[in-house]
N, C-alpha and C positions, 0 to 999 in steps of 0.2 A: 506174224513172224516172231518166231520168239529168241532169244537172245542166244542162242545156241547159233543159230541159224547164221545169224550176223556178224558172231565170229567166225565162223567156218568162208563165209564170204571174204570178212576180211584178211582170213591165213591164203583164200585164193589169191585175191589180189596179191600180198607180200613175195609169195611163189613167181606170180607173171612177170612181177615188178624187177625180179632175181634173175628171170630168164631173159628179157629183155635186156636188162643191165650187158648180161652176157654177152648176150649176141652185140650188142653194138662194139664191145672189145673186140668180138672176132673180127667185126667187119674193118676197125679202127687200126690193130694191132694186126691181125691177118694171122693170129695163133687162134687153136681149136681150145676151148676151154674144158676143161673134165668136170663132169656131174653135170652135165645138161641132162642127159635122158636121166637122170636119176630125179632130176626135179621136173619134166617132164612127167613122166608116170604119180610125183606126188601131185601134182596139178590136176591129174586124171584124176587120180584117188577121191582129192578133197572134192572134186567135181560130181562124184558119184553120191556125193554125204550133201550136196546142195537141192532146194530147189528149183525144174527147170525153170521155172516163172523167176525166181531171184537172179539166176544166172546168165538169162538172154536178159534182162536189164541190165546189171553188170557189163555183158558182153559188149551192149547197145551204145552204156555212155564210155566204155574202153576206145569206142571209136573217136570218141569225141576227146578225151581227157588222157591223160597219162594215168589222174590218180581218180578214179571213179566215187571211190568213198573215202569220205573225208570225216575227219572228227570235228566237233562240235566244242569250243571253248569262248566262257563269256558271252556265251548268246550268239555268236560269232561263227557263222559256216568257215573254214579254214580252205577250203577249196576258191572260194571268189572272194571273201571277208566280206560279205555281204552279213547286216545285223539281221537275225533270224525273229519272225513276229512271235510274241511274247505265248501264244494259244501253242509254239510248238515247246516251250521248255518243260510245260507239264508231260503231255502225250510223247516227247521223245525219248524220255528216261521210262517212265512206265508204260506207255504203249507196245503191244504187241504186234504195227505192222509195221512197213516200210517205210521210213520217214528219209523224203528228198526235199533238198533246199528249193525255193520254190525261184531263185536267181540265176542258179547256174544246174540244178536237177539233179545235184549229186547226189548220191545214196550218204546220209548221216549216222554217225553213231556218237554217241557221248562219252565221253572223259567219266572215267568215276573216280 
């Protein structure tokens, strides 16, 4: 997976995170909010520039988590704060596959 990829995941996420946001105003407030479908269709979009294998993972821990991928600071998953073992600070900055916290499975990316 190379780092293209890993952004585009995480502009998915930011998108769902916006549409969710939303809806729970509708549900809360009981007003319709404007630009849902418009970030709907960008959800589509960035979802057509992903791949399926990255995004039914994605999809998998959405069920479980609100925030699927979490950044990586001071060695530190930000998802559980769980300290991450030392064999991953090499491999998650320069590795080119999918690096999950091995605590809580979230998909990682690192701070630069």
């Amino acid at each position: 997976m190379n780092n293209t990829e890993l952004e585009k995941l995480v502009h998915y996420q930011d998108i769902d995170l916006m549409m969710r946001e939303a809806e729970e105003v509708e549900k809360t407030l009981g007003f319709q909010i404007e630009g849902c479908e418009k970030l709907q269709a960008a959800k589509e979009e960035q979802a057509r520039h992903i791949s399926p294998r990255y995004l039914n993972t994605y999809k998998r821990l959405r069920t479980r988590y609100k925030r699927p991928i979490v950044p990586v600071k001071d060695d530190t998953c930000l998802g559980c704060f769980a300290k991450l073992p030392t064999a991953f600070m090499g491999m998650g900055k320069t590795d080119q596959k999918l690096m999950t916290c091995e605590h809580c499975g979230r998909i990682l990316y690192w701070m630069v």
